[in-house]
C-alpha positions, 0 to 999 in steps of 0.5 A, a space after each residue: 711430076 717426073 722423078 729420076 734415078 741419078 747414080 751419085 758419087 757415093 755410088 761411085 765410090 763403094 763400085 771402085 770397092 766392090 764392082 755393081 750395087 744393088 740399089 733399092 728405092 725403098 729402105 731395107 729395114 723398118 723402125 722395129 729392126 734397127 739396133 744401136 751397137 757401140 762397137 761399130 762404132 770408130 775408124 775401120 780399115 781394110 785388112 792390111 791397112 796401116 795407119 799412113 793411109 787415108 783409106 777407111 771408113 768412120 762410124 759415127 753416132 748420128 740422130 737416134 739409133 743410126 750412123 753416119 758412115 765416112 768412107 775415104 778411098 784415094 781423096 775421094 770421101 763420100 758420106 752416108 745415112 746408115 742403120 743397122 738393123 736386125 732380122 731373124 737375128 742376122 745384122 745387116 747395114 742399110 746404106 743411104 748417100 748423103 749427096 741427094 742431087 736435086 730431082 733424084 731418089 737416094 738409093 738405099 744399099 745393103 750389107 750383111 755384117 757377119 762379124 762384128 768384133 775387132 774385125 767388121 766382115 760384111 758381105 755386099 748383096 751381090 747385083 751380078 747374082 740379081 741380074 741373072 735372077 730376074 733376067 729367068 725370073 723377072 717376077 722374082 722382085 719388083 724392080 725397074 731397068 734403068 736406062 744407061 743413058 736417055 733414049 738408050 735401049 738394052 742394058 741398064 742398071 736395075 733398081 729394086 722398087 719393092 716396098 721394104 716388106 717384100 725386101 726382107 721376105 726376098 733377103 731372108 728367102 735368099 740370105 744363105 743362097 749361092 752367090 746372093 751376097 758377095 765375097 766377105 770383105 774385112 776392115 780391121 778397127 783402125 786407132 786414130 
């Protein structure tokens, strides 16, 4: 049985926010990691937001310990799996699209959350910085190149295929490295 890789328009909407994602086939956390934090929950907003926009992101409550995560950017809404999890006590948020287009692998994305107070400031794993690292170090991390198009050679989009141990060696390995995650970004908790 074949399987393929299609980019939904969840993907499309956090690359309008933030440029290239890394995407992994596998979560990047396990059921001993997750954490439950009430204070992400709620509407958040990018900094210099006001409340006559549409723009933000809503934190909800959803099965057990995880979330789900709205983001609204100009009409376009897109819905998300998320788990916040924990490892060697850094918080980081596990991404899941809702939107599974028939014969497609959800792809799982990674944030690290580095404040979590009035403000959310997190920091996007940065796919331009993985690119070049497996380009020297193909080994670095299992992952696959997918085609842009079918039948199409040269550049593609890379996936991690890693299984969710060998992730988190790999995050912790480079969490404090230049340029592994990218520039912070801050959403402000927006009253509804």
């Amino acid at each position: 049985m074949k399987t393929t890789i299609k980019i939904s328009t969840g993907l499309a909407l956090l690359t309008f926010f933030v440029g290239c994602v890394v995407m992994s086939v596998c979560p990047f956390y396990t059921a001993k990691d997750i954490v439950f934090e009430p204070a992400l929950l709620g509407v958040w907003a990018e900094a210099g937001a006001t409340n006559a926009t549409d723009e933000h992101w809503q934190f909800e409550k959803a099965e057990g310990q995880a979330y789900k995560l709205t983001v609204l950017k100009n009409d376009e809404r897109s819905e998300f799996d998320t788990h916040l999890f924990k490892l060697k006590g850094r918080l980081f948020l596990d991404l899941l699209p809702r939107e599974r287009p028939d014969n497609s692998i959800p792809p799982h994305y990674l944030f690290k959350v580095t404040r979590l107070e009035s403000t959310l400031e997190w920091r996007m794993f940065d796919y331009e910085w993985l690119t070049k690292l497996v380009a020297k170090n193909p080994k670095a991390i299992r992952h696959s190149v997918v085609p842009n198009k079918l039948g199409e050679t040269g550049d593609g989009w890379i996936v991690l295929t890693a299984d969710t141990a060998e992730l988190q060696k790999f995050i912790l390995k480079h969490e404090k490295t230049e340029g592994a995650f990218g520039k912070v970004s801050v959403l402000n908790r927006r009253n509804k």
